[in-house]
N, C-alpha and C positions, 0 to 999 in steps of 0.2 A: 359468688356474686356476678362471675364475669358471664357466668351459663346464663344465667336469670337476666342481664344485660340484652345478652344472643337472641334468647328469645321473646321479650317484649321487643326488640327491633324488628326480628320475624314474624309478631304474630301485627306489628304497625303496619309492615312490608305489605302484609297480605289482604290486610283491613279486616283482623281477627278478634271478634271478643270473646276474653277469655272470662267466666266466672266459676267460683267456687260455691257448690250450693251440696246439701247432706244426700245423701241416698240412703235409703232405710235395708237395711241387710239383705232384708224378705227380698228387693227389687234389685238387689247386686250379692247374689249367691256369692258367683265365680271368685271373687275380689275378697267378700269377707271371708271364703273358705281359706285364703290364702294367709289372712291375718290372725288364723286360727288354728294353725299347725299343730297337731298335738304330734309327739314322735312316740309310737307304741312301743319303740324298740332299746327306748331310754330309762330304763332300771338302777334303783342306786342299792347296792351290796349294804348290808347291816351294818352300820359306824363300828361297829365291835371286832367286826370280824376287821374294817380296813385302819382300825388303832393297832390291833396284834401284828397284820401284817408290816404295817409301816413301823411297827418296832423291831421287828424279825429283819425285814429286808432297806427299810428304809434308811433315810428319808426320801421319801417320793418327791421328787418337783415337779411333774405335770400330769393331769388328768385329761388322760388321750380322747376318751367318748363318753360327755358329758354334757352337761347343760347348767343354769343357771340354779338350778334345783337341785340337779344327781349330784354338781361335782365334789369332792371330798376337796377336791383341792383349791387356793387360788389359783393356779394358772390352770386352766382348763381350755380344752378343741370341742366344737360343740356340731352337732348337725346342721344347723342354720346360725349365721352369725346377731349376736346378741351383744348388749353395749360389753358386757363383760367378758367374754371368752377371748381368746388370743386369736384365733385364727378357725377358718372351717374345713372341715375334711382333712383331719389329721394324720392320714396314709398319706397325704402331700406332701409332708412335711418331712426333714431329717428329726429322725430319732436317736441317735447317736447325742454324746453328751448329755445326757437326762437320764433318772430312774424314774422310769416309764409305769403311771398305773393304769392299767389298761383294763377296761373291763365295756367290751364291745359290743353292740348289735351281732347277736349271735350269725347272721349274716353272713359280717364280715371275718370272721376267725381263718379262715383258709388265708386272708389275705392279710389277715396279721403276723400268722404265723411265717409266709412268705418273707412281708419285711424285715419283722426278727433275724429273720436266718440269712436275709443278703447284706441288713446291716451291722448287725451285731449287737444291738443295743442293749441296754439291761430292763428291765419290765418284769410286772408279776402281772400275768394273765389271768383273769377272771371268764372259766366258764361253764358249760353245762359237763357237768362228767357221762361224755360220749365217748367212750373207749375204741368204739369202729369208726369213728371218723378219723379221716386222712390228716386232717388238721391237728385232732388230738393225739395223731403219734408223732406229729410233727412236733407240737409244744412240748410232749414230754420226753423228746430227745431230745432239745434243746435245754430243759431247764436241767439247775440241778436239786431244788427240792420242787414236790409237787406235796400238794395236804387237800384233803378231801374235806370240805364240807358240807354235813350230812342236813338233809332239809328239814327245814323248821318255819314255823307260820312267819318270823318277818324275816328273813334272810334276805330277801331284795322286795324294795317296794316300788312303782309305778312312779313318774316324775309327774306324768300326766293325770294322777290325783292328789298332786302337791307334795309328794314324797312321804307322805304318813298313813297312807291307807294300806292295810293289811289284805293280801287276797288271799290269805291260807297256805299251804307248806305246797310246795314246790310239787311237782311230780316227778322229780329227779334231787339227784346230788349236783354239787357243785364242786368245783377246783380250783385252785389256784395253782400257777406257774410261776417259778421261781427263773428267771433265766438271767443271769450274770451277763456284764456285757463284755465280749470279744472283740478283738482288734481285725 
């Protein structure tokens, strides 16, 4: 209220009027593209597969790279902040005291597996089974169980078609990381 104060005395100051009127999409691109964020890189794992794991390794308390759609969990880190996520850009944050479900923007995996290893936290990693990536020999010297999931038509579905639309079996396997958390 006190902002909203500041600036009606600023805009009196100036001899400013201000009015609110609609602008139609077509004539403010820029603006509506912004209100329209779809994240391509937001995938939620098959409920079946993240009940077995959270019985194996859980219980999970936070869903690291999620959204309002993907997350398995309540307390979820999202790519853009949404009324319900705890916070954005969850490499920011201490990982440490949490079982970590981590299932990333393939992207970021190099830099996940960095944090793991300077923090020591516990998390089961979710990713593509790439054996020559630096990252993936990194996750799987760190964990101590790894389980390979072989692909099948809904193993991960799209958030950005409301998390139920099927695009067919993977063109790879997936994996999960098991990493215990170290002092």
């Amino acid at each position: 209220m006190r902002r909203m104060r500041r600036l009606w005395l600023l805009l009196d100051l100036h001899d400013i009027e201000l009015q609110a009127r609609y602008i139609r999409s077509a004539a403010n691109v820029w603006a509506d593209n912004l209100s329209r964020c779809e994240d391509l890189d937001d995938w939620r794992l098959n409920r079946d597969w993240f009940v077995w794991a959270n019985k194996q390794w859980g219980p999970y308390t936070v869903d690291r790279f999620a959204s309002e759609i993907s997350a398995q969990l309540p307390r979820y880190y999202a790519a853009w902040k949404d009324p319900k996520c705890e916070g954005v850009d969850s490499l920011t944050y201490d990982w440490r005291g949490e079982n970590n479900w981590v299932n990333p923007p393939w992207a970021l995996l190099d830099e996940v597996a960095h944090k793991l290893r300077e923090e020591g936290a516990a998390a089961t990693v979710v990713a593509p089974y790439w054996p020559g990536q630096s990252w993936f020999r990194e996750l799987e010297a760190l964990a101590t169980e790894v389980v390979i999931m072989p692909r099948r038509r809904d193993l991960f579905t799209p958030s950005r078609l409301g998390g139920s639309e099927l695009l067919g079996p993977s063109k790879w396997d997936a994996v999960m990381f098991f990493i215990a958390a170290r002092p």
